[in-house]
C-alpha positions in Angstrom: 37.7 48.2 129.1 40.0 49.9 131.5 41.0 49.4 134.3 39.4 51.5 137.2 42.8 53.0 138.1 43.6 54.5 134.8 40.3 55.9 134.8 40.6 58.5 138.6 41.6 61.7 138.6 43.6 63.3 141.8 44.4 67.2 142.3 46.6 68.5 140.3 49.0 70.7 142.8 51.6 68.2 143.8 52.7 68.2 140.2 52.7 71.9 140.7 54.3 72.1 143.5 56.9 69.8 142.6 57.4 71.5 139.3 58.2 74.5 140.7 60.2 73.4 143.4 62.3 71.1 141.1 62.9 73.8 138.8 64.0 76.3 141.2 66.4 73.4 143.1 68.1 72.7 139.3 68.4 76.8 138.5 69.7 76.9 141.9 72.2 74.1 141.1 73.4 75.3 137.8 74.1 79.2 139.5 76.0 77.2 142.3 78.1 75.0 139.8 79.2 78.0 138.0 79.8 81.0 140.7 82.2 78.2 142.3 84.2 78.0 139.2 83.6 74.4 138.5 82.7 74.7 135.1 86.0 75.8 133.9 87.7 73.2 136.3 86.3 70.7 135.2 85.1 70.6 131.5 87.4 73.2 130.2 90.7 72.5 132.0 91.5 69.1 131.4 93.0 67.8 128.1 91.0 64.9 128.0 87.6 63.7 128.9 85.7 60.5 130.3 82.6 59.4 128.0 80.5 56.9 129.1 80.8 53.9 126.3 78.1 54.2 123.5 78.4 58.4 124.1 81.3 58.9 123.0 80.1 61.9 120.8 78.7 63.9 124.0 81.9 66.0 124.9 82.5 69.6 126.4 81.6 72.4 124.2 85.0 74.5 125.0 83.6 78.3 125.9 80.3 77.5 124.8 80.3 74.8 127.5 79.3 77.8 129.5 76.5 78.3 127.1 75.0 74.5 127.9 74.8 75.9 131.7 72.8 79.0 130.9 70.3 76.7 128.8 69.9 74.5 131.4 69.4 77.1 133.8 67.2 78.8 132.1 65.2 76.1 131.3 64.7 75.3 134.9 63.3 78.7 135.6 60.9 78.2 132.7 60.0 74.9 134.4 59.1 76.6 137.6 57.4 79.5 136.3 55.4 77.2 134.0 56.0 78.9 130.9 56.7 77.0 127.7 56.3 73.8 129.9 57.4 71.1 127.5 59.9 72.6 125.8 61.6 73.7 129.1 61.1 70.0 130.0 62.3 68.7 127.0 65.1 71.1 127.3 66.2 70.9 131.2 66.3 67.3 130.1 68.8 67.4 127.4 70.7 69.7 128.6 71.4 68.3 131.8 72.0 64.9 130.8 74.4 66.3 128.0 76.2 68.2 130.9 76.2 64.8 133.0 77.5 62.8 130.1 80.1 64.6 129.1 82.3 63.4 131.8 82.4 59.8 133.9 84.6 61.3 136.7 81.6 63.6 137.7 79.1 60.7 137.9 76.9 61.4 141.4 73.7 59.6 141.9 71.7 62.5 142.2 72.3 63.7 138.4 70.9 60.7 137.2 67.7 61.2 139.5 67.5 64.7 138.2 67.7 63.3 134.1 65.6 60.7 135.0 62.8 63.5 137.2 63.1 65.4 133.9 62.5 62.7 131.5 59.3 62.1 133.7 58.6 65.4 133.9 58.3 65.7 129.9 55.1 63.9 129.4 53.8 64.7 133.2 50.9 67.5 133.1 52.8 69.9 135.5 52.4 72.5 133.5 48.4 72.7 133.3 48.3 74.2 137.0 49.1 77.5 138.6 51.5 77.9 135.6 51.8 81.1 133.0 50.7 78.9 130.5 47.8 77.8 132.0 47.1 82.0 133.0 48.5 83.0 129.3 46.2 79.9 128.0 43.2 79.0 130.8 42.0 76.7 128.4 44.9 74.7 128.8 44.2 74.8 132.9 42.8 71.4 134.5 42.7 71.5 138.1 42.7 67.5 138.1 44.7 65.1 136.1 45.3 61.7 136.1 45.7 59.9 139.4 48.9 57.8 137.5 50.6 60.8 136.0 51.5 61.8 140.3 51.9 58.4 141.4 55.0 58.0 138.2 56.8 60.6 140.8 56.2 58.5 143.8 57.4 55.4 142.5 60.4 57.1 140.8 61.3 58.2 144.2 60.6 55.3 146.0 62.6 53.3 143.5 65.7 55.1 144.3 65.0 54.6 148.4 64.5 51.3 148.3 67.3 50.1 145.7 69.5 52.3 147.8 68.3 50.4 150.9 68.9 46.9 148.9 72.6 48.0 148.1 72.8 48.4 151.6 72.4 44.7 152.8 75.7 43.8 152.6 78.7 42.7 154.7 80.6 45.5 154.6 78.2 48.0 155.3 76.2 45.8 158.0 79.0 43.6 159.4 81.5 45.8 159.5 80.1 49.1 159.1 82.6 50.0 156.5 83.2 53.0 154.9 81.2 54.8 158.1 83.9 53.4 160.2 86.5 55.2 158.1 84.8 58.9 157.8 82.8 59.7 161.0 86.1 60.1 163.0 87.0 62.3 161.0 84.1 64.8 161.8 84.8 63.9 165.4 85.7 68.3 165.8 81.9 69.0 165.0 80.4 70.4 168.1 78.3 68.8 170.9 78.2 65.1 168.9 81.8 65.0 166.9 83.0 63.2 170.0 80.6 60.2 169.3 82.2 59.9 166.1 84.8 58.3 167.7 83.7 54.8 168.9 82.7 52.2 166.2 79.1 51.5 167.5 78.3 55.3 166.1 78.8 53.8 162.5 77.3 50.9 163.2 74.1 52.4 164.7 74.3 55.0 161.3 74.8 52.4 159.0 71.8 50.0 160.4 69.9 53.2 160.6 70.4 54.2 156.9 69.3 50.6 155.7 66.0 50.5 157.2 65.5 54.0 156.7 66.3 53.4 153.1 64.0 50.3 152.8 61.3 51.7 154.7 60.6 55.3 154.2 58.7 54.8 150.7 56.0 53.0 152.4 56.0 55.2 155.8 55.9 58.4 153.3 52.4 56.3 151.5 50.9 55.9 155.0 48.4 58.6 156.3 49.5 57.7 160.0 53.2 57.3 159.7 54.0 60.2 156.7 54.7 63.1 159.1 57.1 61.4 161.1 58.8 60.1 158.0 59.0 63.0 156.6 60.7 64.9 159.6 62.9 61.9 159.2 64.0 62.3 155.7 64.9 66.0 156.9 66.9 64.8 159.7 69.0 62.4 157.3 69.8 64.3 154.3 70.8 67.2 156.6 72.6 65.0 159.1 74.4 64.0 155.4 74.6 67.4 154.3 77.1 68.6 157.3 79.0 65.2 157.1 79.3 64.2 153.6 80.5 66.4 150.7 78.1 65.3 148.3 76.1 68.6 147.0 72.7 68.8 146.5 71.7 65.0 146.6 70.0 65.8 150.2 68.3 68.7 149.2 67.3 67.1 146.1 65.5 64.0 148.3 64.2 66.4 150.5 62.2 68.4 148.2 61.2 65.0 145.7 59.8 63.4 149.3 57.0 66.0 149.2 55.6 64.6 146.2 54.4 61.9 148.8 51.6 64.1 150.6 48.0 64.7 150.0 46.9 66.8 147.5 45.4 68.9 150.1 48.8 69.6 151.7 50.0 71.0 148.4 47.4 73.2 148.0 47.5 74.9 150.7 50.8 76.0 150.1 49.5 76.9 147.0 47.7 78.8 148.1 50.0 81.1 150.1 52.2 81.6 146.9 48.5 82.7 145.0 48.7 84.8 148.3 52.3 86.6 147.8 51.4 87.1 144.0 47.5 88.3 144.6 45.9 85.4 142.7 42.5 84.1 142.7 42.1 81.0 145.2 41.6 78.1 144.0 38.5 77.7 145.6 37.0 80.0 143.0 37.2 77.7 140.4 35.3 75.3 138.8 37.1 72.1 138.7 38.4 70.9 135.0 39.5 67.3 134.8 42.4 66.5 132.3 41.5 63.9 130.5 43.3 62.1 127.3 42.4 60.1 124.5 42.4 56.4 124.6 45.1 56.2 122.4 47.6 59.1 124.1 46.4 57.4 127.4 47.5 54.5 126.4 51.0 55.3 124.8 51.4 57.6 127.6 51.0 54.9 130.4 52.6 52.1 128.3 56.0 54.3 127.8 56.0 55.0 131.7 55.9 51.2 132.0 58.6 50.4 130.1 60.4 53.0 131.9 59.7 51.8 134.9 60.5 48.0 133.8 64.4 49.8 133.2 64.6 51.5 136.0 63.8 48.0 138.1 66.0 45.6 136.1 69.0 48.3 135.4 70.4 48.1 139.0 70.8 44.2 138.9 72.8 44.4 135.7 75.6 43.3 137.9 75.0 39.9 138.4 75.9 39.2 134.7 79.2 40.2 135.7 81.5 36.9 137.5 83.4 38.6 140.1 83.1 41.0 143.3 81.0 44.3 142.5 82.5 46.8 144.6 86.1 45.6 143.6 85.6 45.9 139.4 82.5 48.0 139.8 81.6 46.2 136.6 77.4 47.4 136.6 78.1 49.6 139.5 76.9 53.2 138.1 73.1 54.1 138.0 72.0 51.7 140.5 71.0 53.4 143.4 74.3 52.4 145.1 75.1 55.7 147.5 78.3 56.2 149.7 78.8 52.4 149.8 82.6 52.6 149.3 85.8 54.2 150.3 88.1 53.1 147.5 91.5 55.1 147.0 94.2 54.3 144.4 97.0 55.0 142.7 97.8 54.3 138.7 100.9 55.3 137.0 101.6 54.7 133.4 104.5 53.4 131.9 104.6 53.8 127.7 106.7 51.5 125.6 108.1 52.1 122.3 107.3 49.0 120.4 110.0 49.3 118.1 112.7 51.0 120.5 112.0 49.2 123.7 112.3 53.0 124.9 110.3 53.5 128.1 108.7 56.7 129.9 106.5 57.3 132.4 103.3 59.4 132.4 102.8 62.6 134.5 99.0 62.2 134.6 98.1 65.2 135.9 99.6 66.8 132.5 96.6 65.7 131.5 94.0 65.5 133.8 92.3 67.1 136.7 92.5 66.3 140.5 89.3 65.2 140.1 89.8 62.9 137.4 92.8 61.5 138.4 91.1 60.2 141.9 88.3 58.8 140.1 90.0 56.9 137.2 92.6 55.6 139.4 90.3 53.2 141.0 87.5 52.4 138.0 89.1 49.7 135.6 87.5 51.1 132.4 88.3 54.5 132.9 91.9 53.3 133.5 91.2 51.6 130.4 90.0 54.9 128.4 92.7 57.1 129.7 95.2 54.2 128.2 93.9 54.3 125.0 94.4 58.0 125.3 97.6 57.8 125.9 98.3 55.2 123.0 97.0 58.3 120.9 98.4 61.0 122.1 102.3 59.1 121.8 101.7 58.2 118.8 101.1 61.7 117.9 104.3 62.4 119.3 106.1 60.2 117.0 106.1 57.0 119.4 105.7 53.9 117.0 102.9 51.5 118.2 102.7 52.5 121.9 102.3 49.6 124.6 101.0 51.0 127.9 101.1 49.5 131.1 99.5 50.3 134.2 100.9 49.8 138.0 97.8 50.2 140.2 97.3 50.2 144.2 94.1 50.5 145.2 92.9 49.5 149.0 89.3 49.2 149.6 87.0 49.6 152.5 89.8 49.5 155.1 91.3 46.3 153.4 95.2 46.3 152.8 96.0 48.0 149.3 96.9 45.3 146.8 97.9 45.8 143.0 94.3 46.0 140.6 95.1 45.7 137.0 97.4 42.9 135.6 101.0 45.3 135.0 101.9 42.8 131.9 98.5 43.6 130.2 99.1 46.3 127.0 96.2 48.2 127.8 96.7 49.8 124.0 95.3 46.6 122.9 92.3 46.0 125.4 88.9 47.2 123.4 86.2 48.7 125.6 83.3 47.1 125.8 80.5 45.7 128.3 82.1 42.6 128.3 83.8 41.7 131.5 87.3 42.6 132.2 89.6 39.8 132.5 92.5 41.8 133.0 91.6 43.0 136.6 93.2 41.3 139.2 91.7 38.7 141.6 89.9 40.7 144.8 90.5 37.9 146.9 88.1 38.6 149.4 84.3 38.5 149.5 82.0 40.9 150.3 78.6 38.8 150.8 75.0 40.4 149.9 73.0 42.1 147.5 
């Protein structure tokens, strides 16, 4: 028998509601990326390209790369508007995880909350409410749907709270309120509060502040009592991030998943004022009409979401398989939730060796890559390693017999002195990539204690 959980129905207008309003954030997105020019800049521009290891076959599509943004924009709008739902889900999916795969230098937290949203969002039943499939189809209309299919969102989103709260409780960011000590003087010209910018106890009040926030608002967003003010709290501290922080649409993003977190009654009454704009029927005049599946999709259905879940849970501690200090080799850093933990700046130059000559150049790297790019791989050991083998190709193209390539690095860290980061007798040409750990990055000699 099952159990009484799998069993309850709840209304079915927070999926609606965040359907709509995920799909018009993404669309929203996607015109952004492109009226700024970014798509040329960054995925048409540079010679070469970052692929994250095991992808290597996801790269940009030249001119039709501008192609892959229309499809994913349009497949955002079908989202919202409900039309087609699953093969705009199945769509804004794979198009915007190809776009966020085809190059490691744009990795942001909030793309891989918006493939994972998507993923959900393929075998969620948003589209069976207030959706032109459900008016084109009212068969296909439930009103109700499965109480697990709304709380998948929740815990998706409080996942990502609470793991970035975890990353949180360390030295750095507690003890020494490191990188917030380094960029909040430098908004110290914003008016009325830049000035507090200036003394360190500002960062260390923001930094506490963002770790029990972090940790805490899941549970405060669950509570009847507490959820207002936790809400009006997650407003305050994406947009309080927003003005300080360049980091897109990650705050809006939060600010629009944390809804998902209200009563069912909350979303549809604001339902109900869009029914309102376009003339539609209430709600009230309709007969309710449970979704309900089939034992066996039921149970595939909740038994995939499990093992997603069981990923997204054991992903972000994929670090401790890795022997030496996190932040310094970042070995298991990506896709865990980790957000605006470091300030890490570097500087890599490349020196090529002809190995039958002895003949030695040195690489321009921004012949090859973008601003962008260069910053990022300059500090991140296996993109130093990719761009390497890159090299070793591209010289050999150019007549250079069996390349060695060399790397002198400088990279400082949370305020620490710089110090060198990859070993500059290594032949990089000769490394192979791999999930292994990285023996040829240097010692970090320091220790940064915590989770």
């Amino acid at each position: 028998m099952r159990p009484a959980y799998f069993q309850t129905h709840t209304p079915a207008a927070p999926l609606a509601v965040f359907r709509i309003a995920f799909g018009l954030l993404i669309l929203a997105s996607v015109v952004r990326f492109w009226a700024k020019g970014w798509i040329a800049e960054l995925y048409l521009q540079p010679r070469f390209f970052f692929p994250y290891y095991g992808f290597e076959f996801i790269k940009p599509l030249g001119p039709y790369t501008y192609g892959l943004f229309a499809v994913c924009g349009v497949c955002a709008l079908l989202l919202a508007l409900g039309w087609h739902y699953r093969l705009a889900a199945v769509g804004l999916f794979l198009s915007f995880t190809y776009i966020e795969l085809m190059d490691k230098s744009t990795y942001l937290n909030h793309y891989y909350f918006v493939s994972l949203a998507a993923l959900l969002l393929v075998f969620l039943p948003a589209g069976n409410y207030l959706s032109l499939d459900a008016r084109r189809h009212p068969a296909r209309e439930h009103t109700h749907v499965p109480r697990w299919s709304v709380d998948a969102l929740r815990l998706l989103v409080g996942v990502v709270y609470f793991y970035a709260g975890l990353a949180k409780l360390n030295s750095d960011w507690l003890l020494a309120a490191q990188p917030l000590r380094i960029w909040l003087p430098a908004k110290n010209d914003l008016p009325l509060v830049g000035f507090l910018f200036n003394y360190p106890i500002t960062a260390f009040v923001f930094s506490w502040f963002g770790a029990i926030y972090d940790l805490t608002v899941p549970f405060f967003l669950l509570n009847r009592l507490t959820r207002p003010y936790a809400y009006a709290a997650v407003v305050v501290f994406h947009v309080l991030t927003a003005i300080l922080f360049p980091i897109g649409m990650f705050p809006y993003v939060m600010i629009v998943a944390a809804l998902i977190f209200f009563p069912a009654e909350w979303h549809e009454r604001l339902l109900e004022r869009v029914r309102a704009v376009f003339r539609q029927p209430s709600a009230a005049q309709r007969p309710a009409s449970p979704l309900v599946y089939g034992p066996r999709v039921q149970l595939a259905l909740v038994t995939g979401l499990a093992l997603f879940f069981v990923v997204q849970l054991l992903v972000p501690f994929r670090y401790a398989l890795y022997p030496r200090e996190l932040f310094w080799t970042e070995e298991g850093y990506r896709f865990s939730w980790r957000v605006m933990l470091m300030e890490k700046m570097g500087q890599v130059e490349f020196k090529v060796v002809d190995s039958a000559t002895g003949r030695t150049r040195r690489v321009n790297n921004s012949d090859h890559l973008s601003v962008l790019q260069e910053k990022m791989m300059a500090t991140q050991a296996d993109m130093i390693l990719q761009f390497a083998h890159y090299l070793r190709d591209y010289y050999t193209a150019q007549g250079v017999h069996q390349p060695q390539i060399y790397a002198d690095t400088y990279v400082t860290l949370n305020g620490r002195l710089g110090k060198a980061y990859i070993d500059p007798t290594v032949d990089l040409a000769r490394q192979a990539e791999s999930f292994a750990p990285k023996p040829w990055i240097l010692p970090f000699d320091d220790e940064i204690s915590g989770l």
